[in-house]
C-alpha positions in Angstrom: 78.7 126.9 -109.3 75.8 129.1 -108.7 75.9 132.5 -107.6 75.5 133.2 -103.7 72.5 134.5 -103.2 72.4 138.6 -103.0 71.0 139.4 -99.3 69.4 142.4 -98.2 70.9 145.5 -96.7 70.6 144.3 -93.0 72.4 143.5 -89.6 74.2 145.2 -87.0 77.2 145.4 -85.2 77.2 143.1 -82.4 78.6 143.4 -79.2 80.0 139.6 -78.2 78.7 140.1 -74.4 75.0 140.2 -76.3 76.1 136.8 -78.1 73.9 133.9 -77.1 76.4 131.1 -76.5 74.2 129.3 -74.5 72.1 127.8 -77.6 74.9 124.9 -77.3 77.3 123.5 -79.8 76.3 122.9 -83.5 76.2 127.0 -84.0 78.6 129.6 -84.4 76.4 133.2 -84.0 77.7 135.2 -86.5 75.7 138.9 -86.1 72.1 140.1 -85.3 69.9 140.6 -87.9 66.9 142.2 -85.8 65.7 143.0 -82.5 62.1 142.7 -81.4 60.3 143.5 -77.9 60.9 140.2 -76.6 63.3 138.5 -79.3 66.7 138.6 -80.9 66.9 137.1 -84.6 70.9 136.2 -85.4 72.7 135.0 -88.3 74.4 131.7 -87.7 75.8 128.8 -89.3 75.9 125.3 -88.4 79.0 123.6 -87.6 80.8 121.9 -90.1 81.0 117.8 -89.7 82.3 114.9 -91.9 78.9 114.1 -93.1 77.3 117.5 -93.4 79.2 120.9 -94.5 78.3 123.9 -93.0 75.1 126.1 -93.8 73.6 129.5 -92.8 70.7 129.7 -90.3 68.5 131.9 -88.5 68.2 131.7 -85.0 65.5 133.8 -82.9 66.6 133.7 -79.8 63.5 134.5 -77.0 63.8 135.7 -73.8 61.5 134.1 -71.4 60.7 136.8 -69.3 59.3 138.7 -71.4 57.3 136.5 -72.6 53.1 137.3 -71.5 50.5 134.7 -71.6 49.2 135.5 -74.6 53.0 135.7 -76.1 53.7 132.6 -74.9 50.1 131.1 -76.7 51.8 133.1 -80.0 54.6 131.1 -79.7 53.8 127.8 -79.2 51.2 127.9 -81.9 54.2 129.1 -84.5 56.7 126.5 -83.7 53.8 124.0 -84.1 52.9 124.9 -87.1 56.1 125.6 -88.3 57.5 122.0 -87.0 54.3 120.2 -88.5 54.1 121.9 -91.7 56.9 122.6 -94.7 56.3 124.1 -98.4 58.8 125.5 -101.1 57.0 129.0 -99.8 56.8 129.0 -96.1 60.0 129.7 -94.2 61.6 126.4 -93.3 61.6 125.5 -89.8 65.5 123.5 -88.4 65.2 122.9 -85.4 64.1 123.9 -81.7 66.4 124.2 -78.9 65.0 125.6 -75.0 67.0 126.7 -72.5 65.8 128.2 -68.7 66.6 131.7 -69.5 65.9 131.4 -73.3 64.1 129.7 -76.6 65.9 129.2 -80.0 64.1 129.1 -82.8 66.1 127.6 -85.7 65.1 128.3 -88.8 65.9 128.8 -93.0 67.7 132.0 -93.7 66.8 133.9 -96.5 69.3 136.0 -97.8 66.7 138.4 -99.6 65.1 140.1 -96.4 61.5 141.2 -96.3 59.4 142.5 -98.6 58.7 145.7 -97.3 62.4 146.4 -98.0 62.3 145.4 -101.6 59.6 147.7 -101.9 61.5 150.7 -100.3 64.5 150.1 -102.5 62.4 149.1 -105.8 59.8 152.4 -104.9 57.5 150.1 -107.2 57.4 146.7 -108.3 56.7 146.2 -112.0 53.4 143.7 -112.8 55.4 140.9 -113.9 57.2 141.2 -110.9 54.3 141.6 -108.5 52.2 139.0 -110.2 55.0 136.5 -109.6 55.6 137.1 -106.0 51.7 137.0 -105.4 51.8 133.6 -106.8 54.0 132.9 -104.3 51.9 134.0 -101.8 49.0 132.4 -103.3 50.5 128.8 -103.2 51.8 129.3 -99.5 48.4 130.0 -98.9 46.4 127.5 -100.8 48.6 125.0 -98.2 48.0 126.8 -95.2 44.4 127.0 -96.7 43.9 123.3 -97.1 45.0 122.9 -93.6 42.1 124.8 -92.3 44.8 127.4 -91.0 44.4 131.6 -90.9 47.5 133.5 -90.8 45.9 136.8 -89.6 49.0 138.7 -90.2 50.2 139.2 -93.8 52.2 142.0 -94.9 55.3 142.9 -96.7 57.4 142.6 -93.4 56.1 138.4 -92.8 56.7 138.0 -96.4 60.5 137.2 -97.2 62.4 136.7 -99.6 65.7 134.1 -100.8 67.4 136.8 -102.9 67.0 140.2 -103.1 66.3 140.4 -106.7 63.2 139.8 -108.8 65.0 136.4 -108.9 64.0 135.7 -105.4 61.6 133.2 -104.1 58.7 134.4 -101.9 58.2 132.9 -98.4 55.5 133.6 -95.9 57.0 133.5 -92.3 55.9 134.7 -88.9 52.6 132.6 -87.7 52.4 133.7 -84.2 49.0 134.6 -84.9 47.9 131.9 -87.6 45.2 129.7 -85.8 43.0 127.0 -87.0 39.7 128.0 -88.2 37.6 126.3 -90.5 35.7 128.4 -93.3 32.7 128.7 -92.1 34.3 129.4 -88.6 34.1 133.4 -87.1 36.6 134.8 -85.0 36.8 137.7 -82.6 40.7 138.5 -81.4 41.4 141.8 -82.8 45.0 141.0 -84.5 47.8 142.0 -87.6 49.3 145.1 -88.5 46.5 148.2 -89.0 47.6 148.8 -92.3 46.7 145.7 -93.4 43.7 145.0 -91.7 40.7 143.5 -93.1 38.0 146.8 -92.6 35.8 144.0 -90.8 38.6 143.3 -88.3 39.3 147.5 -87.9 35.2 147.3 -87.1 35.9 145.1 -84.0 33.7 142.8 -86.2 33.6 138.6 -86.5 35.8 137.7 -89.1 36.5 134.7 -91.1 39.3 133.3 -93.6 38.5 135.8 -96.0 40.3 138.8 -93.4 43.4 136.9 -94.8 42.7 137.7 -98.5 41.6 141.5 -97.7 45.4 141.6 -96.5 46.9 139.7 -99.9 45.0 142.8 -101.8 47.0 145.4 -99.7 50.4 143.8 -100.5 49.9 143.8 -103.6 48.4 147.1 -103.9 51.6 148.1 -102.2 53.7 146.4 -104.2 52.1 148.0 -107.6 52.1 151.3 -105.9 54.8 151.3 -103.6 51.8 152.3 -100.3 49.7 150.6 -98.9 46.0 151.2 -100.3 44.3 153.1 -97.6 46.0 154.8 -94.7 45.2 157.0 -91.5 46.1 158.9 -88.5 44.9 156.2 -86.3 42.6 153.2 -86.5 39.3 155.2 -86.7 40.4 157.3 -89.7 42.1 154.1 -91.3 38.6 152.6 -91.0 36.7 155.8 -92.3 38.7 156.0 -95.1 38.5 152.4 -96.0 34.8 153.2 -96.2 34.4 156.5 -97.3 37.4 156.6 -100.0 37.9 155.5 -103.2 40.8 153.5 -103.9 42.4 154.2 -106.8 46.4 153.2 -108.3 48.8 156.5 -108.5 47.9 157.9 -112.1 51.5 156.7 -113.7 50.9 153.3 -112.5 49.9 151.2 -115.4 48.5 147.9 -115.2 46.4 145.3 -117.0 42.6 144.4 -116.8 43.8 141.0 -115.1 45.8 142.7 -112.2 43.0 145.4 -111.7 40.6 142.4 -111.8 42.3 141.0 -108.8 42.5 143.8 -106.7 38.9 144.8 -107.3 37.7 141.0 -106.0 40.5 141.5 -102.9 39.7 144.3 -101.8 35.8 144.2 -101.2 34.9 146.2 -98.2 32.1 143.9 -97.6 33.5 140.0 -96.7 30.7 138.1 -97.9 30.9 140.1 -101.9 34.8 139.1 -101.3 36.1 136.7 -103.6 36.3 133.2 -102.2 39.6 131.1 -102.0 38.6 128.9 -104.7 37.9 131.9 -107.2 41.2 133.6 -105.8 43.7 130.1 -106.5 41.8 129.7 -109.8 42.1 133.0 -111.4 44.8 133.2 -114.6 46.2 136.1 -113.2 46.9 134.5 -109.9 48.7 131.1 -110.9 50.3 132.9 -114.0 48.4 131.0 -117.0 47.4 132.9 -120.1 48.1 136.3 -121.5 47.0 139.8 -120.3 45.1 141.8 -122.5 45.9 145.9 -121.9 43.5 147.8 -120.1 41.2 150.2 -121.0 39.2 151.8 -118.9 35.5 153.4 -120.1 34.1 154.0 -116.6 33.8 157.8 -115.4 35.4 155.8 -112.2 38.7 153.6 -113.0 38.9 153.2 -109.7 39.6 149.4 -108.0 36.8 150.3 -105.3 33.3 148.4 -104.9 30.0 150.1 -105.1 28.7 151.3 -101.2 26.2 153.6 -99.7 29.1 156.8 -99.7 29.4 156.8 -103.6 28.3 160.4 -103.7 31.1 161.3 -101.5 33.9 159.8 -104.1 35.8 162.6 -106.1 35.9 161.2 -110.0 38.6 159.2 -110.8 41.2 160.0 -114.2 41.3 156.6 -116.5 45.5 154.4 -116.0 46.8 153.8 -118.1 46.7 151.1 -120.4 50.1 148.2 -119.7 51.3 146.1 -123.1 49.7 142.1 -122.9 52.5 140.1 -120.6 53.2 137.0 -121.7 52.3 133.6 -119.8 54.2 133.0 -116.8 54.4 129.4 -114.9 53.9 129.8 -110.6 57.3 129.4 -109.8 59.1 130.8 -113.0 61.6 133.7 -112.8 61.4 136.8 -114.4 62.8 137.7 -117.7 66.5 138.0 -116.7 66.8 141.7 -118.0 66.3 144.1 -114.8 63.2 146.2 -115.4 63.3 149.5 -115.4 63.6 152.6 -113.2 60.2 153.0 -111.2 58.4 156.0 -112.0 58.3 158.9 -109.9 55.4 158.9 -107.0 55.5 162.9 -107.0 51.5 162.7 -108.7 49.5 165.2 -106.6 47.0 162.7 -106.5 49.1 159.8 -105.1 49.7 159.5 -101.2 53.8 159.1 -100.8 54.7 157.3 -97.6 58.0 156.0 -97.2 59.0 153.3 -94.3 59.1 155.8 -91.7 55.8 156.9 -92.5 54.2 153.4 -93.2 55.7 152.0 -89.6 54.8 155.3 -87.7 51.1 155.3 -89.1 51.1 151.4 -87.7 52.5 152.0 -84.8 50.1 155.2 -84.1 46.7 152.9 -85.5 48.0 149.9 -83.4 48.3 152.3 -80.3 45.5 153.5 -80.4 43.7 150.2 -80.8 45.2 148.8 -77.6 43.7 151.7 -76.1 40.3 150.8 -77.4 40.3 147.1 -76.6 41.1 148.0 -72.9 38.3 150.6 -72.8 36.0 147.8 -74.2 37.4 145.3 -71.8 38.8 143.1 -75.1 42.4 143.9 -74.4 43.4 140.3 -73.5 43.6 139.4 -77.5 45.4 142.9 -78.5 49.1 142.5 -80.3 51.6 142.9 -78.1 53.9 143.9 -80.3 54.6 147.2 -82.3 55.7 146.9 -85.4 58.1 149.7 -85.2 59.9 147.8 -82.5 59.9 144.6 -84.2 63.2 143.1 -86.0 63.6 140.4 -88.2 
């Protein structure tokens, strides 16, 4: 028999007079995983029958009231996607139940948690292991892709996972803000977590498809260096450093030419020098064909950055270090079963620490202060609604 999945550290005591027991029979809540600004998620499990044994669930349970206009909009383009579409690595979607006071939202429960808290608990994610989650994320998104659809919110907390190993499966979840768009399409609505932002999108810019990609180089900048590749006091200083800095990997963070490769074509400043989602689905170290050579680095500048108009204000920039070749590694595959070893210490002078607290207060202070903008500019009606310090999953 195989193992039970190993779940995250997560969920909280629970008071039965919060216990939604008018969702109706099939479900027996078992404890609440998160808490949102307008949402409850809970563990459950389906009722036992003589045809079908008993399995584990997630149910978010939404209150109407608090539901705004444009929450509402957010929610009714998730469940449709969610009901119309189903890959191995978007989060399944059971069922759908609404009730006058309240919507449940039935869906897959993975056992693994977010991202963001593998990351925390990890400090770093070794390549192998990062380079097999992004191919995760990369097929999710090649489907979501094909159906001419934009999440416009992809981070470490949407991302989750079925164990929480580097055995786990990635799964992208949370489409409240994904929207049809073809490529060629621009959008406007100023949306997603700060941190994450495409620098066009911080720029109160048009945006296409490609905002989506700026955000895959982010996670897995983050997930190689355990922060997020630019950060600020608010949205203004995010956005000046995105421009002004360079972005380089912590000094004891080791990885191959490929990996660099792929961060350097992610995380163009500049949209239309952005890779496009053909080159970004094709690339080796993507879809985990082929070998990696080791690294070495000759420029005065081993920095993943792109050239721009501020290079005289970038400081040099030590050589990393060079990583042994990995071997070849289907999409799917696990990693080797041995645990890899302790991360390395982020205490390099040169390195920016930021642990959750940090990473959720800066998002919460850069999505502030956005909100604030947009209502100055008369653009508020398409601001998120929801802090991600307030969110649970």
């Amino acid at each position: 028999m195989a193992a039970a999945p190993r779940a995250a550290p997560t969920g909280t005591p629970t008071d039965e007079a919060e216990v939604p027991h008018d969702i109706g029979s099939g479900y027996v809540i078992e404890r609440k995983l998160g808490i949102g600004s307008y949402a409850t998620v809970w563990l459950a499990r389906t009722t036992a029958s003589e045809t079908a044994q008993s399995t584990v669930v997630a149910v978010k349970a939404i209150e109407r009231s608090r539901l705004t206009k444009k929450l509402q909009e957010n929610l009714e383009s998730e469940i449709a996607i969610l009901r119309d579409f189903s890959h191995p690595h978007l989060v399944g979607f059971v069922e759908l139940r609404k009730r006058p006071a309240k919507i449940f939202l039935v869906l897959e429960y993975l056992a693994g948690g977010d991202l963001q808290k593998f990351i925390k608990a990890r400090k770093r994610l070794k390549e192998p292991v990062a380079r097999r989650f992004l191919g995760h994320l990369a097929s999710g998104l090649k489907f979501l892709w094909s159906k001419n659809l934009i999440h416009r919110d992809l981070k470490p907390q949407n991302l989750l996972l079925t164990d929480f190993s580097d055995d786990g499966f990635l799964k992208i979840a949370d489409f409240g803000f994904a929207r049809h768009l073809e490529t060629a399409a621009l959008a406007e609505t100023l949306c997603g977590s700060p941190l994450y932002m495409a620098p066009e999108i911080l720029s109160f810019k048009r945006y296409d498809a490609k905002a989506d990609l700026w955000s895959v180089g982010a996670v897995l900048f983050e997930m190689l260096a355990g922060e997020p590749p630019f950060s600020g006091r608010d949205h203004r200083e995010l956005l000046k450093n995105i421009k002004r800095k360079a972005l380089r990997l912590p000094r004891d963070v080791a990885v191959s030419g490929e990996c660099l490769k792929v961060l350097q074509i992610l995380l163009k400043r500049d949209p239309i020098a952005r890779c496009a989602f053909e080159e970004f689905f094709a690339n080796a170290f993507v879809s985990g064909t082929g070998e990696l050579s080791p690294a070495v680095f000759e420029p005065p500048m081993a920095t993943v950055r792109e050239d721009h108009e501020h290079d005289d204000l970038l400081p040099a920039s030590p050589p990393l270090a060079a990583s042994p070749p990995l071997a070849a590694s289907p999409l799917a595959a696990s990693p080797p079963a041995a645990s890899p070893p302790a991360a390395p210490s982020l205490s390099d002078p040169t390195a920016r620490p930021l642990d959750d607290e940090g990473l959720r207060a800066a998002e919460t202070l850069a999505h502030g202060a956005m909100v604030l903008v947009k209502v100055a500019d008369d653009l508020s009606r398409d601001v998120d609604e929801e802090l991600d310090a307030t969110r649970g999953r």
